[in-house]
C-alpha positions in Angstrom: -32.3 -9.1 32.8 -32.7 -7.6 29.1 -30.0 -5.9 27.8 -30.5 -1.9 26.4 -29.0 -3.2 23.5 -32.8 -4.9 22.6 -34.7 -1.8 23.4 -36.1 0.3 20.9 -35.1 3.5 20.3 -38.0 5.6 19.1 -36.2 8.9 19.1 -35.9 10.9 16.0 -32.8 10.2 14.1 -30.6 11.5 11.2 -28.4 9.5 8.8 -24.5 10.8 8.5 -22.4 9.2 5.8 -24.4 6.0 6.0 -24.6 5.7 9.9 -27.9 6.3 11.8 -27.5 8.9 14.8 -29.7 10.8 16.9 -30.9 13.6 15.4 -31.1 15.7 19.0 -28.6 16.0 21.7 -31.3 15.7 24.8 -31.9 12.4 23.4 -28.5 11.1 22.7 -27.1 12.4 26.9 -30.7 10.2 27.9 -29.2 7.2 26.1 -25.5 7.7 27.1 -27.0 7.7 30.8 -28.4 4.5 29.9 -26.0 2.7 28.0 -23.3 4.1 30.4 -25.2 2.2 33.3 -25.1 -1.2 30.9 -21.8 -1.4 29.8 -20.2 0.1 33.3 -18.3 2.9 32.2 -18.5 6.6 31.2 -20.4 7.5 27.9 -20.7 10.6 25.9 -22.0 12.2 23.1 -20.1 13.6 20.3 -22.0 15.5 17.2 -21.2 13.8 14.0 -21.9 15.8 11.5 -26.0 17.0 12.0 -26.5 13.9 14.3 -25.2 12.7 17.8 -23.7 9.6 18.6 -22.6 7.9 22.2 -18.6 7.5 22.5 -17.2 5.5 25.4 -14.7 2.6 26.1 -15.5 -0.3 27.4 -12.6 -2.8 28.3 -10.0 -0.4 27.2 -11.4 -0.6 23.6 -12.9 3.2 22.4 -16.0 2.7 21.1 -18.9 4.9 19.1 -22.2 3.8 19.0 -25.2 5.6 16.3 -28.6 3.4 15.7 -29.4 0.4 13.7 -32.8 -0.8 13.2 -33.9 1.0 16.2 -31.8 -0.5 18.5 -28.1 0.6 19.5 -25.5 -0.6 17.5 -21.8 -0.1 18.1 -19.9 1.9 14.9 -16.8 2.5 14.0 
């Protein structure tokens, strides 16, 4: 099984202070579905300035994810 973490993301983005988000908020709740099915556990999206990333926890750890290299990448 592939992990979402190697898929691309060929939505349109915006970079906030250095960190690449999703530019639109339909996008960002599709991948929150998505990554919310991978990792087991509720994810959702927060705006960040003018982009969106995908907030969740995953083994009691709080964690924000934006875009790197077209692929997701967890932030902090």
């Amino acid at each position: 099984m592939m992990t979402l973490f190697a898929v691309p993301v060929f939505d349109a983005t915006v970079v906030v202070e250095g960190t690449e988000l999703f530019k639109g908020k339909g996008s960002a709740e599709h991948w929150a579905e998505r990554l919310a099915l991978e990792v087991r556990s509720e994810v959702a999206v927060r705006k960040i300035g003018n982009g969106w990333a995908l907030c969740g926890s995953v083994d009691g750890v709080d964690c924000v994810w934006g875009i790197h290299g077209q692929r997701l990448k967890r932030i902090n």
